[in-house]
C-alpha positions as a LaTeX table, in Angstrom:
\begin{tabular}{lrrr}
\hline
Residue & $x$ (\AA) & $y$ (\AA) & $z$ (\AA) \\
\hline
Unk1 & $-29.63$ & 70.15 & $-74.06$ \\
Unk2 & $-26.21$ & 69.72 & $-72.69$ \\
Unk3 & $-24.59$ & 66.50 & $-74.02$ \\
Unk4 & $-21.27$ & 67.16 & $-71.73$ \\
Unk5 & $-21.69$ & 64.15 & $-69.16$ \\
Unk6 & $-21.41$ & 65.52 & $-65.71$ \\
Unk7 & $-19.23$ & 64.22 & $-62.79$ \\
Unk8 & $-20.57$ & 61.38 & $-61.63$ \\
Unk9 & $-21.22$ & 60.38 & $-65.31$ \\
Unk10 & $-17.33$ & 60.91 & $-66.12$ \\
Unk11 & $-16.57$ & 58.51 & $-63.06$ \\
Unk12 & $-18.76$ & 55.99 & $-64.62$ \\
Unk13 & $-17.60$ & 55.73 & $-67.44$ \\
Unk14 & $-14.10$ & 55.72 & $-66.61$ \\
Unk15 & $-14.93$ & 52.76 & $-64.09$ \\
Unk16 & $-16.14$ & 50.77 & $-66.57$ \\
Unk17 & $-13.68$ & 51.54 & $-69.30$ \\
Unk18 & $-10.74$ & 50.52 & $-67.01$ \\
Unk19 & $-12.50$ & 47.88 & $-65.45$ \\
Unk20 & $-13.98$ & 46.07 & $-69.25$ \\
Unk21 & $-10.26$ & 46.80 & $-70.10$ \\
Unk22 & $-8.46$ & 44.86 & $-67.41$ \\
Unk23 & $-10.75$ & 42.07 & $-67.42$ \\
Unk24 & $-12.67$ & 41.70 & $-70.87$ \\
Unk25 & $-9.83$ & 41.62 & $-73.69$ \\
Unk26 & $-10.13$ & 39.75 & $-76.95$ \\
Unk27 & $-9.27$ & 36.57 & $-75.82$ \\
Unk28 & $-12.16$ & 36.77 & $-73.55$ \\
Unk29 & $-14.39$ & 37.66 & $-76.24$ \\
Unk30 & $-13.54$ & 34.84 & $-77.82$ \\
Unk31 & $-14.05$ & 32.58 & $-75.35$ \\
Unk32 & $-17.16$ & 33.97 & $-74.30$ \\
Unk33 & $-18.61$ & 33.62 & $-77.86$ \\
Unk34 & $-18.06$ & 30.00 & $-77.84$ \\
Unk35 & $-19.77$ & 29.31 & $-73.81$ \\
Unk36 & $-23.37$ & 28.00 & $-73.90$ \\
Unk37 & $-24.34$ & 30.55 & $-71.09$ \\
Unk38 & $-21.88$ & 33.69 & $-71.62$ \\
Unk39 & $-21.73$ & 34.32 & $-68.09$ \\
Unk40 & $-18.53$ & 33.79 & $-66.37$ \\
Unk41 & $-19.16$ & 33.51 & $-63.17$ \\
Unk42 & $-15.68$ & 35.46 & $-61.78$ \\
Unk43 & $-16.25$ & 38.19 & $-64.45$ \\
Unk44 & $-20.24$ & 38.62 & $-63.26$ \\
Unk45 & $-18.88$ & 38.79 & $-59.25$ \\
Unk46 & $-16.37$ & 41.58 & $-60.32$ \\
Unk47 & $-19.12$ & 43.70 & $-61.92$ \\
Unk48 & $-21.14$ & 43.12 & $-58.52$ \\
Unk49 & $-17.96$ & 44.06 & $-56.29$ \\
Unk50 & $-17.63$ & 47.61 & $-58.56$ \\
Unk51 & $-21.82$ & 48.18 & $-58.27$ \\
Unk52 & $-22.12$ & 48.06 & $-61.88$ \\
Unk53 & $-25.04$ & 45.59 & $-61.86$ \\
Unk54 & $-26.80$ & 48.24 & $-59.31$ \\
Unk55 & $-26.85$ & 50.86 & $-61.76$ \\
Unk56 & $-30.35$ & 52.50 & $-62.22$ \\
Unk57 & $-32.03$ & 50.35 & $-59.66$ \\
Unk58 & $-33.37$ & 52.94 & $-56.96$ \\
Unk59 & $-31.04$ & 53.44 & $-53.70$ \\
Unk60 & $-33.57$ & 52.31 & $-51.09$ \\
Unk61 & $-33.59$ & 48.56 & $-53.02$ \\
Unk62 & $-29.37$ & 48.67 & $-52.91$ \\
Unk63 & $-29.28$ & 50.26 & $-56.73$ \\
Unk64 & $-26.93$ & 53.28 & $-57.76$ \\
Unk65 & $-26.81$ & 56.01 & $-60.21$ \\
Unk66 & $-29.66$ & 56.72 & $-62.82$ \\
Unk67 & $-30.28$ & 55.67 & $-66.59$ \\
Unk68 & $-27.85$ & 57.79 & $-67.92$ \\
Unk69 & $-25.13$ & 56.49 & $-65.83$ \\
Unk70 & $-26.27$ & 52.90 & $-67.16$ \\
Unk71 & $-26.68$ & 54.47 & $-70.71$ \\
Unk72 & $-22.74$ & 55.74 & $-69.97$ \\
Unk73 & $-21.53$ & 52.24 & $-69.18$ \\
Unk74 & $-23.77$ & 50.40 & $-71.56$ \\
Unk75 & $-21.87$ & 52.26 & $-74.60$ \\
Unk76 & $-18.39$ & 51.32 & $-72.78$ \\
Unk77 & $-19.86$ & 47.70 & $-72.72$ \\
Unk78 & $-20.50$ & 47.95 & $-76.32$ \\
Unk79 & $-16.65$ & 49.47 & $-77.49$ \\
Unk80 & $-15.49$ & 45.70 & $-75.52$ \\
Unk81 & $-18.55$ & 44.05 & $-77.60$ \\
Unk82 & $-19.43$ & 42.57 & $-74.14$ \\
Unk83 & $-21.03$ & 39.76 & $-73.78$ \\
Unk84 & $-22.98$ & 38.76 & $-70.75$ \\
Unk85 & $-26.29$ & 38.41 & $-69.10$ \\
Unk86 & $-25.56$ & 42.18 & $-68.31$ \\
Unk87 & $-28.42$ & 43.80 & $-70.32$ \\
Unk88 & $-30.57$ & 41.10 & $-69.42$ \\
Unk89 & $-30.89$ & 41.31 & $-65.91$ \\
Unk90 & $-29.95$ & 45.35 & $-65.18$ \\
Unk91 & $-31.81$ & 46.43 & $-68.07$ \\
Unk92 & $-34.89$ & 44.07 & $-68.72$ \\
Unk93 & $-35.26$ & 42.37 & $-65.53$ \\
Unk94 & $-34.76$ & 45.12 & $-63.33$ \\
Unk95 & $-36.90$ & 47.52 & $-65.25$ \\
Unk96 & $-40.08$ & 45.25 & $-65.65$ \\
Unk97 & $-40.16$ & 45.34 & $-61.77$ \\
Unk98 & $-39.23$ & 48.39 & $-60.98$ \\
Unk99 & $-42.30$ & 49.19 & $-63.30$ \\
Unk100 & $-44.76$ & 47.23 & $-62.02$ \\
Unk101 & $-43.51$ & 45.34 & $-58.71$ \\
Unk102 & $-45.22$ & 46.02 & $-55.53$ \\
Unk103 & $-43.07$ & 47.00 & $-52.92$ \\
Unk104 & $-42.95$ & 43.30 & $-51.68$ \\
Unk105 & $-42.21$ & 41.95 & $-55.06$ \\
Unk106 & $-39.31$ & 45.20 & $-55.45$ \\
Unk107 & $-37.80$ & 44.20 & $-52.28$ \\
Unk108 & $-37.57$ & 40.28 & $-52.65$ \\
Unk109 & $-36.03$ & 40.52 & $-56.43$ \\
Unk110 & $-34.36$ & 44.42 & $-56.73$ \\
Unk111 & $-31.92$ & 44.04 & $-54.04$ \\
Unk112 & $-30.64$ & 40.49 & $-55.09$ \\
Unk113 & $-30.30$ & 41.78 & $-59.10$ \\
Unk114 & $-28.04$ & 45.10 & $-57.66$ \\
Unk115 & $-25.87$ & 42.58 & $-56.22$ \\
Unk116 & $-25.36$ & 40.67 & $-58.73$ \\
Unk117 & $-26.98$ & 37.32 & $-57.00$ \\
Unk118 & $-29.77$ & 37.31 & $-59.45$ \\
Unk119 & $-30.48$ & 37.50 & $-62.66$ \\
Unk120 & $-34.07$ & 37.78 & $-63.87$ \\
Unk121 & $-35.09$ & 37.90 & $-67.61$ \\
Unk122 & $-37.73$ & 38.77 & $-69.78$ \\
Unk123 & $-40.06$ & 35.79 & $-72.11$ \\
Unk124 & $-41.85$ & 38.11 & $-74.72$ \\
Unk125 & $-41.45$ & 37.05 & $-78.35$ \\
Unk126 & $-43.11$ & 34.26 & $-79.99$ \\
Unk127 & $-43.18$ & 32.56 & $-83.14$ \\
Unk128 & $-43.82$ & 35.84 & $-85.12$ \\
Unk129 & $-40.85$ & 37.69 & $-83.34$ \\
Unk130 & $-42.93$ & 40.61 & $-83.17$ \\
Unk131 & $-42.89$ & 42.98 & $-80.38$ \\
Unk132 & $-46.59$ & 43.64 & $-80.69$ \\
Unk133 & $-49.10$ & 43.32 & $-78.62$ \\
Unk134 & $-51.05$ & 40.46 & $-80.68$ \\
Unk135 & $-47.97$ & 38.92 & $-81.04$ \\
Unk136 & $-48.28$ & 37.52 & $-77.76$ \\
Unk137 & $-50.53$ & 34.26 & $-77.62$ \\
Unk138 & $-48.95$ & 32.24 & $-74.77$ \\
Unk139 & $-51.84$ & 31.37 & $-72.71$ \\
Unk140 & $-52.74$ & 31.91 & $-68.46$ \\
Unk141 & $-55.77$ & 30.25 & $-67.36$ \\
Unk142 & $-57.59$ & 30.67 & $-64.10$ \\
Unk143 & $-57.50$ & 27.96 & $-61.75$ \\
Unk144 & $-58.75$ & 28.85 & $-58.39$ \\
Unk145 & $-56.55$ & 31.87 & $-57.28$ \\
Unk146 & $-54.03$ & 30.06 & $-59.22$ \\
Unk147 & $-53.04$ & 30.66 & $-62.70$ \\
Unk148 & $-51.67$ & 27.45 & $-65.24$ \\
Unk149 & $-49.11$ & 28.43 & $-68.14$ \\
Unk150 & $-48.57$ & 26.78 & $-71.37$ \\
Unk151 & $-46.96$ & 28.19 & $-74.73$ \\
Unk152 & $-44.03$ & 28.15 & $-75.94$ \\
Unk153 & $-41.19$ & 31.46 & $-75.84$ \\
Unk154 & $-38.74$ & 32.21 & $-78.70$ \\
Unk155 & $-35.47$ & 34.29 & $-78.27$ \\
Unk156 & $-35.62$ & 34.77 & $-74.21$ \\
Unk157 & $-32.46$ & 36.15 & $-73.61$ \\
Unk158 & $-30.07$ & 34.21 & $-71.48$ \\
Unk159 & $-32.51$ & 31.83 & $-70.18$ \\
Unk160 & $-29.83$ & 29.14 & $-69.13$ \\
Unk161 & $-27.83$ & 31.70 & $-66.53$ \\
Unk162 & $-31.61$ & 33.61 & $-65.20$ \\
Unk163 & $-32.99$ & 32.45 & $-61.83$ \\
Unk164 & $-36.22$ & 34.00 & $-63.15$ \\
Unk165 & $-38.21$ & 34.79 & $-65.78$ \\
Unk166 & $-40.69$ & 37.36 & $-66.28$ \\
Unk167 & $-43.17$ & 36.07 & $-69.17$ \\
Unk168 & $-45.54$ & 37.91 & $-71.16$ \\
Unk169 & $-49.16$ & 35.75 & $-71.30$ \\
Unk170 & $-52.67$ & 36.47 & $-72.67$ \\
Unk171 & $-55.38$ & 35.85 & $-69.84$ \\
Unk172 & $-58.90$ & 36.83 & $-70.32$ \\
Unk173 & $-58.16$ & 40.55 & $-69.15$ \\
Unk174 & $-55.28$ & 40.99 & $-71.53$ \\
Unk175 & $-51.63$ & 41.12 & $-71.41$ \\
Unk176 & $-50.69$ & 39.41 & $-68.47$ \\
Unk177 & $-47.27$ & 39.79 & $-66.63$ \\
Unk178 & $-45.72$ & 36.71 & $-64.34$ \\
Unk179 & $-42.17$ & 36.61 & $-62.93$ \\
Unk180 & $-41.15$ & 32.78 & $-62.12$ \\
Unk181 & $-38.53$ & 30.80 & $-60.48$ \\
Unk182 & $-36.88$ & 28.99 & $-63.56$ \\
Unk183 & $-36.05$ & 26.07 & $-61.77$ \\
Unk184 & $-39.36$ & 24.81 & $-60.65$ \\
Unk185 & $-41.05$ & 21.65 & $-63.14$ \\
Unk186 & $-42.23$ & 22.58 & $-66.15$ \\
Unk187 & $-39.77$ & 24.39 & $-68.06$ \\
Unk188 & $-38.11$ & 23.37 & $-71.09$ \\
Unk189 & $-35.08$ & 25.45 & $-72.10$ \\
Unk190 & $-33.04$ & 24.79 & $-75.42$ \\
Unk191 & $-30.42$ & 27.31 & $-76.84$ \\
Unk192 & $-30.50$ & 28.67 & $-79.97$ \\
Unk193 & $-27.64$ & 29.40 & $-82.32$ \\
Unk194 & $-26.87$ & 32.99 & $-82.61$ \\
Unk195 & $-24.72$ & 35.17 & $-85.69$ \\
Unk196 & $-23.56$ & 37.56 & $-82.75$ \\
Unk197 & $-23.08$ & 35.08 & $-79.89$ \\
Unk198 & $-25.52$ & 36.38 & $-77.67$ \\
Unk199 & $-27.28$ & 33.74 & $-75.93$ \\
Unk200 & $-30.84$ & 33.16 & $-77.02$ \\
Unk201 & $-33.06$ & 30.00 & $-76.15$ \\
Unk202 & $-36.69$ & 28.93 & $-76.87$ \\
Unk203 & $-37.90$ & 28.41 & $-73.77$ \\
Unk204 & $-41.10$ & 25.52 & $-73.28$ \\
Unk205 & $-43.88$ & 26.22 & $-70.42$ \\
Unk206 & $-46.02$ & 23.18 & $-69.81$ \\
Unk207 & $-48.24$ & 22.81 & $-66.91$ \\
Unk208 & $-46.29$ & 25.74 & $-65.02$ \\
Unk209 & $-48.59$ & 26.59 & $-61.81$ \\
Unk210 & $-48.10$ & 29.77 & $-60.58$ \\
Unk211 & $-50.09$ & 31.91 & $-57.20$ \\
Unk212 & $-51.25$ & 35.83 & $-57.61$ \\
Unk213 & $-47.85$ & 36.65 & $-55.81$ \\
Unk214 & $-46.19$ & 36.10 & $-59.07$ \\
Unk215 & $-48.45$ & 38.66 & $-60.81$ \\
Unk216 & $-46.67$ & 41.57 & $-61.73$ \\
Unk217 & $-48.95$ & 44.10 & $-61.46$ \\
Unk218 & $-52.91$ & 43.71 & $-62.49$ \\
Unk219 & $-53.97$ & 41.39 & $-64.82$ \\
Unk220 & $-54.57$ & 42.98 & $-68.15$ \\
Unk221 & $-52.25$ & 45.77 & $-67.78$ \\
Unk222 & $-48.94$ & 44.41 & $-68.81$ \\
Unk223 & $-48.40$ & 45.78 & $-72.20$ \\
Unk224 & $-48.78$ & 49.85 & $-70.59$ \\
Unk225 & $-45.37$ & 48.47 & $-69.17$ \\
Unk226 & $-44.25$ & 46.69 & $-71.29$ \\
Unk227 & $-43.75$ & 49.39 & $-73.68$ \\
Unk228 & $-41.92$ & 51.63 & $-71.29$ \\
Unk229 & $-39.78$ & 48.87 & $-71.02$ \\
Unk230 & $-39.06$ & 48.25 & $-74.45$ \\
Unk231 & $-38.61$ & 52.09 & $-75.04$ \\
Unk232 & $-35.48$ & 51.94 & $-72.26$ \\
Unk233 & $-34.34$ & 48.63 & $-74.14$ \\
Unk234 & $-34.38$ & 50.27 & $-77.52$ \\
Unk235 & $-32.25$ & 53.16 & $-76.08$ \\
Unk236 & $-30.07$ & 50.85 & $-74.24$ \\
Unk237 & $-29.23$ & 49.29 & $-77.09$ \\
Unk238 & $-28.51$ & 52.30 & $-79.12$ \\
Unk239 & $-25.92$ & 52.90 & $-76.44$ \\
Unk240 & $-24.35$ & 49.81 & $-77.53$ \\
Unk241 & $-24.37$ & 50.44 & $-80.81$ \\
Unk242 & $-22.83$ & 53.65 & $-80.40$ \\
Unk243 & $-19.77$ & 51.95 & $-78.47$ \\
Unk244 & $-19.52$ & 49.23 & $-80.99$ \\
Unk245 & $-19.48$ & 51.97 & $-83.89$ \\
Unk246 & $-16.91$ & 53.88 & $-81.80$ \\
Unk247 & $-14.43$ & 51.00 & $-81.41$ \\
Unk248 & $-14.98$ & 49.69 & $-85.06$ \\
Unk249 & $-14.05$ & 53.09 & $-86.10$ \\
Unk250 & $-10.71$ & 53.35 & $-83.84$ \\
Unk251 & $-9.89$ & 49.67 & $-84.90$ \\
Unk252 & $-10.10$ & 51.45 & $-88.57$ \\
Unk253 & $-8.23$ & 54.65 & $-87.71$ \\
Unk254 & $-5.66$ & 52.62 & $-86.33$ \\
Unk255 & $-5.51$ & 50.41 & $-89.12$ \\
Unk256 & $-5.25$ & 52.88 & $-92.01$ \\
Unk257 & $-2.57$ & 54.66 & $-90.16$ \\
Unk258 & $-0.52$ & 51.40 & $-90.51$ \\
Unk259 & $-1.20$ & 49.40 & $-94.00$ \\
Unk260 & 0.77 & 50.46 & $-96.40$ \\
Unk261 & 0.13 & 50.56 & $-99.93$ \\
Unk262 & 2.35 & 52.06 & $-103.18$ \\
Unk263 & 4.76 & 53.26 & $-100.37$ \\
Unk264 & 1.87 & 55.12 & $-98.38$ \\
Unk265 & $-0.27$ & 54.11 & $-95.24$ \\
Unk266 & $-3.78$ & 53.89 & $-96.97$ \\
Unk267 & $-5.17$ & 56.33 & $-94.82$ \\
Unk268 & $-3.52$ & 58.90 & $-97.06$ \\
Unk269 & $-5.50$ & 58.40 & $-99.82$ \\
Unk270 & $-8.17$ & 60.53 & $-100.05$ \\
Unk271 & $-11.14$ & 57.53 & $-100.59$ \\
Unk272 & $-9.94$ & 56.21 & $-96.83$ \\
Unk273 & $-10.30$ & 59.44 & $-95.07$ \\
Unk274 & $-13.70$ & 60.14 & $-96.48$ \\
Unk275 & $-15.38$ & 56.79 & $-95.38$ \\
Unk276 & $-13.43$ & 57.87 & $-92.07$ \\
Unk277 & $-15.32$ & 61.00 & $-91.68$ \\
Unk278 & $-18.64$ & 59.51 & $-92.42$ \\
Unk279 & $-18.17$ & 57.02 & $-89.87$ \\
Unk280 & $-17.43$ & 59.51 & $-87.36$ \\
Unk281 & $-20.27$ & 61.85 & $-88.31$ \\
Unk282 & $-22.10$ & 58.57 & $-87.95$ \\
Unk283 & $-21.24$ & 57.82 & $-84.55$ \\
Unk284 & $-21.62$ & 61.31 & $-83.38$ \\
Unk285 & $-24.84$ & 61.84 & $-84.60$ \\
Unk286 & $-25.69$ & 57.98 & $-82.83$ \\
Unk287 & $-24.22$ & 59.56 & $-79.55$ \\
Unk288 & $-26.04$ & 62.69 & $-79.64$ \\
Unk289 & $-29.86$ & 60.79 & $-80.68$ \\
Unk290 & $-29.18$ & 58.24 & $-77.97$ \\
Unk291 & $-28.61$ & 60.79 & $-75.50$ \\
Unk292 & $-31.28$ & 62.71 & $-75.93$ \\
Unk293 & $-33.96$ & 59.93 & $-75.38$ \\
Unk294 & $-31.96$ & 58.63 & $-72.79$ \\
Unk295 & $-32.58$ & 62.25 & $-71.23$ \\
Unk296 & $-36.03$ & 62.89 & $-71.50$ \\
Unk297 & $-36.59$ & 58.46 & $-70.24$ \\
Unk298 & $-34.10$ & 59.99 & $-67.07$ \\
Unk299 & $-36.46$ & 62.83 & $-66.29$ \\
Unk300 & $-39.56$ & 61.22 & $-67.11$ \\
Unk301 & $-40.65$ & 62.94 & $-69.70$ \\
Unk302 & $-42.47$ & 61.41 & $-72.29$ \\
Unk303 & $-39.76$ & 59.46 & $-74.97$ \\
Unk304 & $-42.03$ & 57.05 & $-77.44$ \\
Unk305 & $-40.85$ & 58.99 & $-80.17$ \\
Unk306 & $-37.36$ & 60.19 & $-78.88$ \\
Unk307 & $-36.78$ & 56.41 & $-78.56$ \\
Unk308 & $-38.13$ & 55.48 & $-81.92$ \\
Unk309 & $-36.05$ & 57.97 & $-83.85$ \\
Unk310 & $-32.90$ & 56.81 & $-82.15$ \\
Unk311 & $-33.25$ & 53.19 & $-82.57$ \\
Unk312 & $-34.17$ & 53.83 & $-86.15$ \\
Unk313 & $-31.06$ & 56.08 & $-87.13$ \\
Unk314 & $-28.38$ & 54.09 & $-84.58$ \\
Unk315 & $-29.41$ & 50.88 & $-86.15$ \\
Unk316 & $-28.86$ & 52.40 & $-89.87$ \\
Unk317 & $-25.83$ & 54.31 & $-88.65$ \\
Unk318 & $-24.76$ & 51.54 & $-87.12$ \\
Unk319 & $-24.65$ & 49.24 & $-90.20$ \\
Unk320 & $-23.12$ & 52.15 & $-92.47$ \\
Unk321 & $-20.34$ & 52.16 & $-89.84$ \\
Unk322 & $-19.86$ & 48.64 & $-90.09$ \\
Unk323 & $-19.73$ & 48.03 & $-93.97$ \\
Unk324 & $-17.33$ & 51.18 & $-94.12$ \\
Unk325 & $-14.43$ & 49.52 & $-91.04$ \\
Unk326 & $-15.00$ & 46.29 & $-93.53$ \\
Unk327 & $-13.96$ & 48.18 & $-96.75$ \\
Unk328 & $-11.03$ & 49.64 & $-94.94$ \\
Unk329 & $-10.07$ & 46.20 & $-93.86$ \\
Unk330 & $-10.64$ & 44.33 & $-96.92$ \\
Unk331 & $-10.08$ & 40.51 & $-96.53$ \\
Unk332 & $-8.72$ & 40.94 & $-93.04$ \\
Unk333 & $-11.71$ & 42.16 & $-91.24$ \\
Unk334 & $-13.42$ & 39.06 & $-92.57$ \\
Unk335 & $-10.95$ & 36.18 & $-91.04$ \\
Unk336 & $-11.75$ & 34.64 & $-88.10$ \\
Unk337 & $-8.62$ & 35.75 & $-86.23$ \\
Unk338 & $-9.63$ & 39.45 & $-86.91$ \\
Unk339 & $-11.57$ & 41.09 & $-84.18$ \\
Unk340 & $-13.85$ & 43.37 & $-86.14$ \\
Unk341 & $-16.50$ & 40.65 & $-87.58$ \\
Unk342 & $-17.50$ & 40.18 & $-83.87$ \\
Unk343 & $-18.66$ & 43.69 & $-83.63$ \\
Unk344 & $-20.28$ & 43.52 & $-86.83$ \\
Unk345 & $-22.44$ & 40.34 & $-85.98$ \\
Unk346 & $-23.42$ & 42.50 & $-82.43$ \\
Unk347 & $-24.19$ & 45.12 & $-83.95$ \\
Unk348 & $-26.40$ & 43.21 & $-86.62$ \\
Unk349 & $-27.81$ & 41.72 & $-83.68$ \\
Unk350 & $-28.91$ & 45.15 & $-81.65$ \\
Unk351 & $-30.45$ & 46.18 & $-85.02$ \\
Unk352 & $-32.68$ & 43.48 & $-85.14$ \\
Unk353 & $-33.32$ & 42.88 & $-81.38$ \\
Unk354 & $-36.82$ & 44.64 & $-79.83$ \\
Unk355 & $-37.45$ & 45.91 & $-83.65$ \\
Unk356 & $-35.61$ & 46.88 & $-86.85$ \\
Unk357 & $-35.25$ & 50.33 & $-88.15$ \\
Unk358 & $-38.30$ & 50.07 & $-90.09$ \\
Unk359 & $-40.47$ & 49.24 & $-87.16$ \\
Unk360 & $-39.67$ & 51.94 & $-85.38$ \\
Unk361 & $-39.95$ & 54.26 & $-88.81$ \\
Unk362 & $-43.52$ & 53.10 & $-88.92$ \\
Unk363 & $-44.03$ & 53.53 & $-85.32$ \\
Unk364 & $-42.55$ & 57.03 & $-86.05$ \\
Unk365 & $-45.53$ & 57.80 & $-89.07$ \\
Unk366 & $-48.22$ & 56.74 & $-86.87$ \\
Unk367 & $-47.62$ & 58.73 & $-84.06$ \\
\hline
\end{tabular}
């Protein structure tokens, strides 16, 4: 396949990059890090105004562009280690509907998420933090033609800025899938304290009444979506990790090109340049793996194993990348001034988030 990115792809990205680099420097970072919600409210309406929160949504529900033009941007967002309820709403909120909304249910919530009015998020993991089937145990009983919720959620992304969430429940049929308003009675929400500063809470259901217009899709059948979800999450995240790698390498290049040691910038010495070439065969190879399940997702061709094999080398890549900027560094990449740790602790975060790299090498052996 062609990895070249075409026109529209080349506009994209560009967009993005100026855009993340006019509004989104360091200092936001920062200050972003340290916010209970990460979503600055300014920062979200100028990603709205440039249709960036559209992106892969379908045109007739106000969306624009495809997954590869979100995979495109995504990787920009991840050389600017953004932080926001971004990949949240566009990419798990918006693809759990698109999935299995009826057209009622795509035209109340799509339009709203491409601009930017809504964000809607997705209540899988439990207490194993498993993104398995059996892990899910929160329970949806049958009263009348309405159904009752209670269980408890662990690391829901973003839970304090959503306006709904979509939460994974066992009924009698199976895997059950029901998007709520988050403000009605009955929700609990507490953050939880994150390496990366992505914004995870545990997230309480008691009591939480909800009618068969909440049910997306048929009872029973949520995990077949689910995991076509979870395979554009996995590559989604790749794409991050390949921006992140990408900018943690420049921040390196840059750096070796400057400190000077025994009269010499370090990056003459032959030990610096090799870890410098690794890295980049590193984050080309991540580039070129991410693409190509991002491809076959795109045409809808069938990308369980595409998906797995990316996640699994990115992720590994990733942390090779990582270690390598920090030995270049030395001390400095470790102090808190220093930008670099923060796009070691995201990246350590995408590893980990739906599934390590051995997860997805077993997934890999059994398929």
């Amino acid at each position: 396949m062609d990895f070249a990115l075409n026109e529209q792809q080349e506009m994209m990205q560009t967009l993005a990059r100026d855009f993340l680099s006019d509004e989104y420097n360091d200092k936001m970072l920062k200050t972003t890090v340290e916010d209970e919600t990460g979503n600055m409210p300014e920062l979200w309406q100028k990603l709205a105004e440039v249709n960036l929160t559209g992106l892969a949504i379908p045109e007739e529900y106000g969306g624009v562009g495809d997954f590869l033009d979100l995979i495109v941007v995504l990787e920009e967002m991840g050389r600017a280690c953004f932080i926001s309820p971004y990949f949240t709403g566009v990419v798990l909120g918006a693809s759990v509907i698109i999935e299995t909304g009826s057209e009622e249910q795509k035209q109340k919530y799509l339009p709203a998420i491409a601009e930017g009015k809504s964000i809607v998020t997705l209540a899988l993991t439990e207490e194993t933090g498993n993104y398995t089937p059996d892990a899910v145990s929160l329970k949806a009983e049958l009263k009348g033609s309405n159904y009752v919720l209670n269980g408890r959620k662990l690391f829901v992304p973003d839970a304090l800025s959503a306006d709904y969430i979509i939460c994974a429940t066992r009924t009698k049929e199976g895997i059950t899938l029901f998007i709520i308003d988050i403000n009605i009675d009955g929700f609990s929400i507490t953050p939880l304290k994150t390496v990366s500063g992505d914004k995870q809470c545990e997230v309480c259901l008691n009591d939480i009444e909800v009618g068969p217009d909440s049910l997306l899709g048929e009872a029973g059948t949520g995990w077949t979506y689910l995991e076509k979800v979870l395979q554009k999450a996995n590559v989604a995240r790749c794409a991050e990790m390949v921006g992140l790698s990408q900018q943690a390498l420049n921040i390196s290049l840059d750096y070796a090109r400057e400190r000077m040691a025994f009269g010499h910038p370090i990056g003459a010495f032959q030990s610096i340049q090799h870890r410098c070439a690794d890295m980049l065969m590193d984050v080309d190879g991540s580039r070129f793996l991410t693409y190509q399940a991002a491809w076959r997702i795109n045409e809808c061709l069938s990308a369980a194993r595409e998906a797995a094999i990316a996640k699994a080398w990115v992720s590994q890549a990733s942390k090779r990348v990582m270690n390598s900027a920090h030995q270049i560094h030395g001390a400095i990449g470790f102090t808190q001034d220093h930008i670099l740790h923060y796009y070691t602790k995201k990246a350590r975060f995408n590893e980990f988030s739906f599934g390590d790299a051995a997860f997805h090498l077993e997934k890999i052996g059994t398929q």
